[in-house]
C-alpha positions as CSV (number, residue, x, y, z in Angstrom):
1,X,-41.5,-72.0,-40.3
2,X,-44.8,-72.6,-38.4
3,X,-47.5,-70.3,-38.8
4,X,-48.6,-67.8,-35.9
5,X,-52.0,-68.1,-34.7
6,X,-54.5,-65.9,-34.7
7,X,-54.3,-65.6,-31.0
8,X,-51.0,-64.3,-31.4
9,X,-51.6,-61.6,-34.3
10,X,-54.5,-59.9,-32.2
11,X,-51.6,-60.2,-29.2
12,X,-48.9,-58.6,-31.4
13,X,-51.7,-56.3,-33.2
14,X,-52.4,-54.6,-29.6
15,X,-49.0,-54.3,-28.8
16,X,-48.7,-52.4,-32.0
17,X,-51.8,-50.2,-31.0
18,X,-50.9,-49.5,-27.7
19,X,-47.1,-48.2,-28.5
20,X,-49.0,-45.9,-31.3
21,X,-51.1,-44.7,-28.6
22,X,-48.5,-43.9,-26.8
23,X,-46.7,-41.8,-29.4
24,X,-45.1,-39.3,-29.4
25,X,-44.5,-39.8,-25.5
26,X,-41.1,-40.5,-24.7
27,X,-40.5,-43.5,-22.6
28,X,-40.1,-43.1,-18.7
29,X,-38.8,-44.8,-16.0
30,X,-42.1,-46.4,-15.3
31,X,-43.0,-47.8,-18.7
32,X,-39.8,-49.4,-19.1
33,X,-40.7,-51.3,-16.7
34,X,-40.4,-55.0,-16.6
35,X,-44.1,-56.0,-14.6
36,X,-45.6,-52.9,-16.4
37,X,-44.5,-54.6,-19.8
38,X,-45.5,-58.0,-18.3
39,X,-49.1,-56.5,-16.7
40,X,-50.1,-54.1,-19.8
41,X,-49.4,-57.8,-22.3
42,X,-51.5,-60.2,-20.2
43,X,-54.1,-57.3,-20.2
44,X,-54.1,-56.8,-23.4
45,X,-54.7,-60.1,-24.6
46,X,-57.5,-61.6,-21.6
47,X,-59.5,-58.2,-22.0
48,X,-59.1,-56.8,-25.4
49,X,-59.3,-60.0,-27.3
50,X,-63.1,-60.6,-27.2
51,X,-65.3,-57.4,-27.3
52,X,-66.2,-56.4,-23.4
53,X,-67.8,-52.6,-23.2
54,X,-65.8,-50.4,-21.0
55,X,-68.0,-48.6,-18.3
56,X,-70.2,-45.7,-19.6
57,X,-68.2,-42.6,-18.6
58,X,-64.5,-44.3,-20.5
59,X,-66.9,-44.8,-23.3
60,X,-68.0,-41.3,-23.2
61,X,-65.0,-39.8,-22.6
62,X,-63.0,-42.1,-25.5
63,X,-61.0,-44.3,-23.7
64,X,-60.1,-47.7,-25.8
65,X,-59.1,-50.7,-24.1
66,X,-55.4,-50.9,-24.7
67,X,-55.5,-47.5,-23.2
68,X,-57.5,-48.6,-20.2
69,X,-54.9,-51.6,-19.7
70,X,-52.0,-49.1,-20.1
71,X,-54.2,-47.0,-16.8
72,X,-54.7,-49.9,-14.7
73,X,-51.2,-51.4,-15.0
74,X,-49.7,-48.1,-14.7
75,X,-51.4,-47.5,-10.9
76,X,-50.6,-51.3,-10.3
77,X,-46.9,-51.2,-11.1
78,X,-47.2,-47.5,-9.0
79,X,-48.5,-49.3,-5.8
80,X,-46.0,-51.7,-6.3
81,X,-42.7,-49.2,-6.9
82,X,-43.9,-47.4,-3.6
83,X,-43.7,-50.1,-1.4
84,X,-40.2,-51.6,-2.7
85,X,-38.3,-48.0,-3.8
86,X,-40.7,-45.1,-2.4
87,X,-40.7,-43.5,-5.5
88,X,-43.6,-42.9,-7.6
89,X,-42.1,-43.2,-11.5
90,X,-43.9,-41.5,-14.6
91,X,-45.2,-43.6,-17.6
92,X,-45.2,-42.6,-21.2
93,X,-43.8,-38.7,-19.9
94,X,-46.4,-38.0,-17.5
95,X,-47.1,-38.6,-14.1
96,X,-49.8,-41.1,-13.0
97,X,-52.6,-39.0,-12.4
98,X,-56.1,-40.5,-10.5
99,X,-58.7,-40.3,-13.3
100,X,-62.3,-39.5,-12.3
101,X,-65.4,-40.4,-14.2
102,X,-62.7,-40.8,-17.4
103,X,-61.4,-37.4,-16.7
104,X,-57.7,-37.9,-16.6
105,X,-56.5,-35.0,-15.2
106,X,-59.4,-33.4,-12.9
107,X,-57.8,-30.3,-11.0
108,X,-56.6,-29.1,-14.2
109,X,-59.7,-29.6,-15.7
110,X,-61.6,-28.2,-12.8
111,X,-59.1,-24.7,-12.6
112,X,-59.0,-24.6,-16.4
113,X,-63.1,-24.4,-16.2
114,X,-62.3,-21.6,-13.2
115,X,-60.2,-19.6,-16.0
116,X,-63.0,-19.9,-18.7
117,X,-65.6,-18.6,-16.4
118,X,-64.0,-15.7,-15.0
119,X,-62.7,-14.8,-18.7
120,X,-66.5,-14.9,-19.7
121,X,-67.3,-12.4,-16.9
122,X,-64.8,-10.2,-18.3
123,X,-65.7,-10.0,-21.4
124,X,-69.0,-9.4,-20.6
125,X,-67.4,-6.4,-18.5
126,X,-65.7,-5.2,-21.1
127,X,-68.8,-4.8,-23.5
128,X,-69.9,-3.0,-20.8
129,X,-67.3,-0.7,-19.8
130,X,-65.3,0.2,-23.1
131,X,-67.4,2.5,-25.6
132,X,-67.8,1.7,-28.7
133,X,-65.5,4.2,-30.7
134,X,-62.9,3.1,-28.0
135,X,-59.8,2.5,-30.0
136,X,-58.6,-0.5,-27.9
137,X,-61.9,-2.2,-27.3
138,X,-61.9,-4.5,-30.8
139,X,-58.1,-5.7,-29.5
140,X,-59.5,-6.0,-25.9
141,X,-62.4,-8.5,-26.6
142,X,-60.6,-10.4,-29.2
143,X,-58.1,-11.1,-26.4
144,X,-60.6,-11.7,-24.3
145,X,-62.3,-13.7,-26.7
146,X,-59.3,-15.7,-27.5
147,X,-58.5,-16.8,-24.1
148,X,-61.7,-18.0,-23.4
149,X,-61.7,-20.5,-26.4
150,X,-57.6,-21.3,-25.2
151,X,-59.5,-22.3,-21.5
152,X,-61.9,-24.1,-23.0
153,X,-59.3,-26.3,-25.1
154,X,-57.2,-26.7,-22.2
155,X,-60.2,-28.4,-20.2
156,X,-61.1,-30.5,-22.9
157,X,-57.3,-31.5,-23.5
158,X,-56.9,-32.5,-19.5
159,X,-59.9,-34.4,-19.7
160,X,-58.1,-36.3,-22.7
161,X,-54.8,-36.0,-23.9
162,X,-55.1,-37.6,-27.3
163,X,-53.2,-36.0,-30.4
164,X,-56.0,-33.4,-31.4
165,X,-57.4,-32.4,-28.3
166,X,-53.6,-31.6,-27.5
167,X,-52.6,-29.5,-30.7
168,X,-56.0,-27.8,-30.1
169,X,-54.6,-26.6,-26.8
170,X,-51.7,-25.7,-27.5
171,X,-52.5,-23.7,-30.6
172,X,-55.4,-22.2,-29.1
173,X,-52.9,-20.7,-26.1
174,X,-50.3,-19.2,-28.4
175,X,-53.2,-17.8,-30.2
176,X,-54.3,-16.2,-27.2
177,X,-51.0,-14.6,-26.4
178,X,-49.6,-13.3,-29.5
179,X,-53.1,-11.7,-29.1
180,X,-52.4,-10.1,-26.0
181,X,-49.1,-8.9,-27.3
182,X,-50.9,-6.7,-30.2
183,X,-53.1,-5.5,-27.6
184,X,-49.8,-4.5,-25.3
185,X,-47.9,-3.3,-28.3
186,X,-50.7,-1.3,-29.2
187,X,-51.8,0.4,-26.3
188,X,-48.0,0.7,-24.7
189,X,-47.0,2.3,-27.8
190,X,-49.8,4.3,-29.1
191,X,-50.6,2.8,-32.7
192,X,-53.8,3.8,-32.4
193,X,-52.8,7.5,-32.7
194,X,-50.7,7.1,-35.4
195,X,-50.5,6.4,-39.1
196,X,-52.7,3.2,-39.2
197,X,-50.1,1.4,-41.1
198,X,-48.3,1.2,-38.3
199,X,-50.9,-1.0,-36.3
200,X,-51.4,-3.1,-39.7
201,X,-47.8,-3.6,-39.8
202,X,-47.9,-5.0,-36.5
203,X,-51.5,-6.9,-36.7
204,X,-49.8,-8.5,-40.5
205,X,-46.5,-9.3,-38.5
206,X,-47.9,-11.2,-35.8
207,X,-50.5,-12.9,-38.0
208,X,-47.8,-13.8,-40.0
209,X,-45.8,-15.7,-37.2
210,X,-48.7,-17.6,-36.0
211,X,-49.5,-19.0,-39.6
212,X,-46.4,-20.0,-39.8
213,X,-46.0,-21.2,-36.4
214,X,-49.7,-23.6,-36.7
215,X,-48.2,-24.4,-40.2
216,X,-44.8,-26.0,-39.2
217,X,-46.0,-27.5,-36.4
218,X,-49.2,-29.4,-38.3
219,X,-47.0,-30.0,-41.3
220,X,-43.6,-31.4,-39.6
221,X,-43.4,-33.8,-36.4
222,X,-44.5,-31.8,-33.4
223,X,-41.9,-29.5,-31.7
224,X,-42.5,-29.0,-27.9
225,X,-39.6,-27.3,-27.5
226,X,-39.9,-25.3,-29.8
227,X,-43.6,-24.6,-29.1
228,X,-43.0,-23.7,-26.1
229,X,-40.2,-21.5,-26.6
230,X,-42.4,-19.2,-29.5
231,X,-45.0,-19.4,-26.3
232,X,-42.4,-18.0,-24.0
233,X,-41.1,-15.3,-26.5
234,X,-43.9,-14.0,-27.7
235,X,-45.6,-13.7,-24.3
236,X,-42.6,-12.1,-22.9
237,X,-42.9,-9.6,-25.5
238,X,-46.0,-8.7,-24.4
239,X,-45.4,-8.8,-20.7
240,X,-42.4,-7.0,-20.5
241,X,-43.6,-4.4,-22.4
242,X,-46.5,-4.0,-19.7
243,X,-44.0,-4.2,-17.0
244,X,-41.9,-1.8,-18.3
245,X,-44.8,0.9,-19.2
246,X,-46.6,0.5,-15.9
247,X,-43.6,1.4,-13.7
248,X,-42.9,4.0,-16.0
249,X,-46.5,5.6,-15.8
250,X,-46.8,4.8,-12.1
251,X,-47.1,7.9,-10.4
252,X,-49.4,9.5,-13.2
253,X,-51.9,6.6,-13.8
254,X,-51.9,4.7,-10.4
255,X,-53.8,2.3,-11.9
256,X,-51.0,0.7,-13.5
257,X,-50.3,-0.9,-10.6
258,X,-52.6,-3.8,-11.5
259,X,-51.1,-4.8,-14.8
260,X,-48.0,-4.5,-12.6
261,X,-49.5,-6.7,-10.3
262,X,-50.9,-9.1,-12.7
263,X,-47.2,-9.7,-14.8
264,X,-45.6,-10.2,-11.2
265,X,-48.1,-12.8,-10.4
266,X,-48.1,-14.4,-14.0
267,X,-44.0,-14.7,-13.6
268,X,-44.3,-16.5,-10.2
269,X,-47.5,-18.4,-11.4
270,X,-45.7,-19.6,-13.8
271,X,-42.5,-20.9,-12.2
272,X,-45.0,-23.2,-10.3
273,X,-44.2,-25.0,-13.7
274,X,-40.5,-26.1,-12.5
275,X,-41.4,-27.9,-10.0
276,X,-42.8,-30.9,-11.6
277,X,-43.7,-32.7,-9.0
278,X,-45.5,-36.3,-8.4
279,X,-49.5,-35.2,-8.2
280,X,-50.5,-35.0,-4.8
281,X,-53.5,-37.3,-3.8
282,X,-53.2,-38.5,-7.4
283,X,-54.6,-35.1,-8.6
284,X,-52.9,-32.3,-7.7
285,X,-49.7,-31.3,-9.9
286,X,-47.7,-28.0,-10.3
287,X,-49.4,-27.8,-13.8
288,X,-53.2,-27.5,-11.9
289,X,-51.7,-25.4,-9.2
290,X,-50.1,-23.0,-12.4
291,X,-53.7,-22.9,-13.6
292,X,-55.0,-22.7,-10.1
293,X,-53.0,-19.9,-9.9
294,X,-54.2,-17.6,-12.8
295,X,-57.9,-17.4,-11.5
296,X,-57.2,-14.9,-9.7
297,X,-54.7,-12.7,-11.7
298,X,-58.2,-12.6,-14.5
299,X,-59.6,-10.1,-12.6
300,X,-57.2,-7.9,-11.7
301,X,-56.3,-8.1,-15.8
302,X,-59.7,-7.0,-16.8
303,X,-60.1,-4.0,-14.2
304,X,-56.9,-2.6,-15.5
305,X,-58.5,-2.5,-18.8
306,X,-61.8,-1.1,-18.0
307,X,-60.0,1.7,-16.5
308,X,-57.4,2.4,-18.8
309,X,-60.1,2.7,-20.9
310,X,-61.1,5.3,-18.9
311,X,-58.1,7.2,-18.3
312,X,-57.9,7.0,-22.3
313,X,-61.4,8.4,-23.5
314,X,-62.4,7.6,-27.1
């Protein structure tokens, strides 16, 4: 049998790299491709090959050549789809987003930043606002805390979606919301005015879930169904339960009507999510219009708070 060359190694070598890189997306209508196939091989071997420097802001924000072949073939094969079918087709799962200085998905970025900011703001209200000995203000920055770190991880995630900018993310957010759920659970049913074990068996429990949920999904091949199910679940536990206790409470505390308010607009924000639509203008997806959507639900979030705190005296 002849030998292969070393010209076809490197070829077969990036091929190997480039399907790892792509892992664990599922293939899509797009990358299956024929001239996609065809565009991202001749690209790999006449530009990654011999060592050529990517421009400063891939390099800074970690693109690798097989993965800027795999971008530019992907918008060249989507140019070409659209005149011949009309249809824009998604490559590796995801839809062919417009990056912008390496940024690969810039409105979610961009609202995700929104999120953080206004989080920070609120948390800096509610060291203000909450006293001390206030028996829900520990839970109420943690949260607050928490979902500042899950905004930050989900900007850092849209600017790249590699493997641990993506677990970071996603662990981060379900960290943020079993957080809010002890805060509901506590404050909806009065564990702080009852036999502390009571709160510590629902702090333990929760903990307990979230070990176990970081630990299975780190340990065994990632889940997304299953991650975003738990997500689902143990938000809904939280929600729910601050649906339920602000119609209840209504009349007496007419404040509720904000957390009311807020779990309305979190429902419908989030069926933005369904849509899943091709991104407008190359940027704009239902995902970034989800976040977009949140910014200003934050608000309303932390005023109910600051005066439940109120209604509530330490």
């Amino acid at each position: 049998m002849r030998p292969l060359s070393h010209r076809t190694l490197t070829h077969a070598a990036s091929l190997a790299l480039l399907m790892l890189l792509a892992s664990p997306s599922i293939a899509s209508s797009g990358d299956r491709d024929p001239t996609y196939i065809q565009c991202t091989s001749t690209c790999l071997t006449e530009s990654c090959t011999t060592p050529t420097p990517l421009p400063l802001s891939l390099r800074l924000t970690l693109w690798t050549c097989p993965q800027n072949c795999a971008y530019t073939c992907m918008h060249a094969v989507t140019t070409t789809l659209l005149t011949t079918t009309g249809r824009i087709h998604q490559f590796h799962g995801k839809w062919p987003f417009t990056r912008v200085l390496g940024i690969q998905e810039p409105a979610s970025v961009i609202f995700s930043l929104l999120n953080l900011y206004f989080h920070q703001k609120g948390f800096k209200r509610l060291r203000r606002h909450i006293p001390r000995s206030h028996p829900t203000r520990v839970l109420s920055l943690l949260h607050s805390g928490s979902a500042c770190i899950g905004w930050f991880w989900s900007a850092v995630f849209h600017t790249r979606d590699v493997a641990v900018t993506e677990k970071l993310d996603y662990f981060s957010a379900v960290g943020s919301i079993t957080i809010g759920t002890v805060l509901a659970w506590h404050r909806i049913f009065g564990l702080h005015g009852r036999p502390r074990y009571n709160s510590h068996l629902v702090v333990a429990g929760f903990a307990a879930f979230y070990v176990c949920h970081v630990t299975y999904l780190s340990l065994w091949p990632f889940d997304y169904a299953y991650n975003m199910a738990a997500g689902v679940v143990v938000g809904a536990l939280g929600n729910v339960g601050w649906l339920v206790w602000g119609v209840a409470v209504w009349r007496r505390r007419p404040y509720a009507g904000k957390i009311v308010g807020m779990v309305v607009g979190l429902l419908a924000a989030m069926a933005l999510e369904l849509l899943d639509f091709a991104p407008l203008w190359g940027v704009l997806d239902a995902h970034s219009l989800w976040h977009a959507a949140t910014v200003p639900l934050v608000g309303v979030y932390y005023g109910f708070l600051v005066e439940d705190a109120r209604w509530e005296p330490a």
